[in-house]
C-alpha positions in Angstrom: -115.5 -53.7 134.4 -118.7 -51.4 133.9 -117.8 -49.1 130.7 -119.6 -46.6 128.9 -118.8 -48.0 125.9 -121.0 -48.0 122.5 -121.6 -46.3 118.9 -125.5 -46.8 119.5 -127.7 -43.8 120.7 -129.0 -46.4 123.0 -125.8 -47.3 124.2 -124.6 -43.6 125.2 -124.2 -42.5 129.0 -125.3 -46.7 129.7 -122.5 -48.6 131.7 -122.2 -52.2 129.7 -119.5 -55.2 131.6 -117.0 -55.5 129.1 -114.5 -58.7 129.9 -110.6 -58.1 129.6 -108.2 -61.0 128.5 -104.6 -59.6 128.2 -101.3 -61.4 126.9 -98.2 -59.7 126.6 -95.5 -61.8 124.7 -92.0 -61.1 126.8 -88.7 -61.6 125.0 -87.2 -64.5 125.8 -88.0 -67.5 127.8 -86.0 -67.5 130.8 -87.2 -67.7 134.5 -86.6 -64.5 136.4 -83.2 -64.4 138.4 -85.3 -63.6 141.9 -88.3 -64.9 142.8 -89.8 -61.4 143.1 -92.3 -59.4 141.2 -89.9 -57.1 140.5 -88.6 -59.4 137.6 -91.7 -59.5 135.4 -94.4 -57.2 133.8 -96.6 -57.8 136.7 -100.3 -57.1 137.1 -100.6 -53.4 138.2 -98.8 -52.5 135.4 -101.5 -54.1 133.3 -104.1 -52.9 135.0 -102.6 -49.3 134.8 -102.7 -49.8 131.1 -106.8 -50.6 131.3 -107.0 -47.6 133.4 -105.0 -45.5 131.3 -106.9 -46.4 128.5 -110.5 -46.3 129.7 -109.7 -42.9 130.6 -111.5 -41.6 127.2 -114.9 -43.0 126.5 -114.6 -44.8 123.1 -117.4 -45.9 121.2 -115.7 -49.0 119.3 -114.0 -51.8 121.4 -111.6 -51.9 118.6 -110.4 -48.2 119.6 -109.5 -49.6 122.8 -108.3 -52.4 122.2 -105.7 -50.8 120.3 -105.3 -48.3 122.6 -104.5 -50.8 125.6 -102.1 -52.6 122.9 -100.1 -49.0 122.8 -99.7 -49.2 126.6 -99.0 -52.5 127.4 -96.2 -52.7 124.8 -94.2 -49.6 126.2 -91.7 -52.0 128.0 -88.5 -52.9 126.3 -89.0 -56.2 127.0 -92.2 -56.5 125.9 -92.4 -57.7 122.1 -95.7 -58.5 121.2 -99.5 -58.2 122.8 -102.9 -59.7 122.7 -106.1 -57.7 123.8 -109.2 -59.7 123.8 -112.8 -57.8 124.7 -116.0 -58.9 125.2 -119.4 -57.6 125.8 -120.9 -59.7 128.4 -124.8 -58.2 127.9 -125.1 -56.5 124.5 -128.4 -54.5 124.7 -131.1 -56.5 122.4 -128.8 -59.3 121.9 -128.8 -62.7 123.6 -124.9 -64.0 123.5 -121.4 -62.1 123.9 -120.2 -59.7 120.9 -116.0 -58.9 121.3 -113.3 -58.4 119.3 -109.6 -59.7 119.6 -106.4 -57.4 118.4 -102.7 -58.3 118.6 -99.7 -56.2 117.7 -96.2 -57.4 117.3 -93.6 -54.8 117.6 -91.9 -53.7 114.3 -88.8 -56.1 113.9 -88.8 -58.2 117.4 -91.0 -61.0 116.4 -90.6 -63.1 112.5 
C-alpha cells in the first residue's frame, strides 16, 4: 500500500509503499468442520484491520503495527498475532527499513 507514513519533515504529506506480512495464531489446530470461509479468520477481516488502522496517519510504523495487532486480535479465537512492516523505498536510503511486533493475548499462550 501507498502510506503517508513518516516522523521526517521530508517524509510528511509523501505517500511511501509500505509491505504488510500478517499472522494471526488461531486456537487450536483443527481443520474447519465445512469447507467454507465462514470457518476461519478469513482475509477481509484482515484487510479490514489494515484499513481500520491506516485510518490515522502515524508517523512510526511501530504505532501501527501495534495498532493492526489491537484489531486483528479482537476474535475469541484468535490468541496471538504477528505484524511485520516494511518500507520498500526509504527516502535517501538504498535497502528496506521495517519493524516486526507480535502480541500474545494475556493468559491463552505459555
Amino acid at each position: 500500500m501507498q502510506l503517508d507514513i513518516g516522523a521526517h519533515d521530508f517524509e510528511k504529506g509523501v505517500k511511501q509503499p509500505i509491505r504488510f506480512d500478517i499472522e494471526v495464531l488461531v486456537e487450536g489446530a483443527e481443520s474447519p468442520i465445512r469447507d467454507d470461509i465462514g470457518e476461519v479468520l478469513n482475509y477481509e477481516y484482515l484487510h479490514g484491520s489494515i484499513v481500520s488502522a491506516i485510518s490515522t496517519r502515524h508517523s512510526l510504523l511501530e504505532n501501527l503495527a501495534a495498532s493492526i495487532l489491537e484489531e486483528i486480535l479482537l476474535p475469541e479465537k484468535a490468541v496471538a498475532g504477528v505484524v511485520c512492516l516494511t518500507k520498500l523505498s526509504p527516502t535517501g536510503f538504498d535497502g528496506k527499513f521495517g519493524c516486526s511486533m507480535v502480541k500474545v493475548k494475556p493468559g491463552r499462550m505459555t
